[in-house]
C-alpha atoms as one frame of an Amber mdcrd trajectory, in Angstrom:
protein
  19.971   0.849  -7.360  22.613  -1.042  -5.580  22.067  -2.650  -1.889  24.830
  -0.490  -0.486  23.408   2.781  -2.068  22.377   5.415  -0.300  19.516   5.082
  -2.404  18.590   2.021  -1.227  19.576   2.999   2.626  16.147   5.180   2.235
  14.354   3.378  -0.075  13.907   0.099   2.036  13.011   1.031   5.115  10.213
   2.943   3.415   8.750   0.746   1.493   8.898  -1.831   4.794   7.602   0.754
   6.705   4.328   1.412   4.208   4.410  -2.482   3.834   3.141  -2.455   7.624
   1.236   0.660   7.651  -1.012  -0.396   5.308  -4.091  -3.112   5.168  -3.314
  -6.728   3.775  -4.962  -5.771   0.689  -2.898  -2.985  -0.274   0.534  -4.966
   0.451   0.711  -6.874  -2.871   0.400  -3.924  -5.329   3.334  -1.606  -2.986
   5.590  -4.619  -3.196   4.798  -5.122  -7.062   5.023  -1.244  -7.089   8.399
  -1.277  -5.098   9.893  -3.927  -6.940   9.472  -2.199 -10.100  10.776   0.642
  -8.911  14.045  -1.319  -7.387  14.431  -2.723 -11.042  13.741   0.736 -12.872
  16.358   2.068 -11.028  19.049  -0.162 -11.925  17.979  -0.550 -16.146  15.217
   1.384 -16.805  15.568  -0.815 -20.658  14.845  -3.627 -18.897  11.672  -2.673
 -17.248   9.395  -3.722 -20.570  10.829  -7.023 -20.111  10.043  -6.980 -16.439
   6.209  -5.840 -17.365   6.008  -8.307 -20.152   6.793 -11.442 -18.107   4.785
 -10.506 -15.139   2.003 -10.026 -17.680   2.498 -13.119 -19.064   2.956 -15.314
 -15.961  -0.133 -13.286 -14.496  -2.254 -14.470 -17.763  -1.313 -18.267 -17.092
  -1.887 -18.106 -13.916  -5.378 -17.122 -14.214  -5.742 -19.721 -16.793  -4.588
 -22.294 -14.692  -6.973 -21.563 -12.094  -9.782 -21.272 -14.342  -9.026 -24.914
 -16.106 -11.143 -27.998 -14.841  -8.276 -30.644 -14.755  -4.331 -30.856 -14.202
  -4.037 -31.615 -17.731  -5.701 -28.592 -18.820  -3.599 -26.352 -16.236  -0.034
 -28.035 -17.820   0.472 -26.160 -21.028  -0.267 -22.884 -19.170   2.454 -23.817
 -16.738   4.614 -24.890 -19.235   4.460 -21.684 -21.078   5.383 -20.171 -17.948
   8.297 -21.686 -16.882  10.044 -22.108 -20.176   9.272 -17.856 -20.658  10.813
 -17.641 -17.165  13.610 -20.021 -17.962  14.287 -18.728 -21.425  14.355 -15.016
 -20.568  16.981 -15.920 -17.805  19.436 -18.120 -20.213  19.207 -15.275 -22.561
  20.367 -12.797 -20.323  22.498 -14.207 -17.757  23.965 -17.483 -19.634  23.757
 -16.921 -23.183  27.113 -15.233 -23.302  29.017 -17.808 -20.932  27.719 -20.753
 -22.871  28.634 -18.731 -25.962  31.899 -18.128 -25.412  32.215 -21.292 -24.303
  31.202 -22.533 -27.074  33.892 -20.388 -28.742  36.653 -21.972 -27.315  35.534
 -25.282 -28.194  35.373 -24.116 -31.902  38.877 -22.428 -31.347  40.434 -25.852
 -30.198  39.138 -27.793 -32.479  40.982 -25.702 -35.283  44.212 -25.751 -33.533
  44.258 -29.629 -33.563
């Protein structure tokens, strides 16, 4: 779904609308709800990816808050970030730095 869709012309104002409608509790689940939706919409391949990370980032996070100390919390939030991190230089700058890379390699065999 793109933001100047007509799709998306009806689609936000309802979900801001239900956003307000309903109690504080219900709020986080329609936007998680909503936001999976949005993404769906746009590659419905990429929506296991989508699930997996959340899962993932959900999992640390309640290990984090059940550890004692900083230390303890650290690794979770490691694991975290660089899943986070990875999974967005994978698909949005592996190919730049590749062909990057590429040319590089190409100049170097012209010399």
């Amino acid at each position: 779904m793109l933001f100047n869709s007509l799709h998306f012309l009806v689609f936000f104002p309802l979900v801001v609308g239900l956003y307000y409608v309903l109690p504080p509790r219900g709020r986080a689940p329609l936007l998680l709800l909503a936001s999976y939706y949005f993404y769906f919409s746009w590659r419905p391949s990429y929506t296991l990816l989508l699930l997996a990370t959340t899962l993932l980032d959900y999992y640390s996070g309640v290990r984090m808050s059940r550890s004692g100390t900083k230390a303890a919390r650290r690794p979770w939030l490691y694991l975290s970030l660089a899943s986070n991190l990875g999974t967005l230089f994978i698909f949005k700058y592996f190919n730049f730095f590749r062909d990057t890379a590429g040319c590089f390699g190409a100049r170097a065999a012209h010399a």
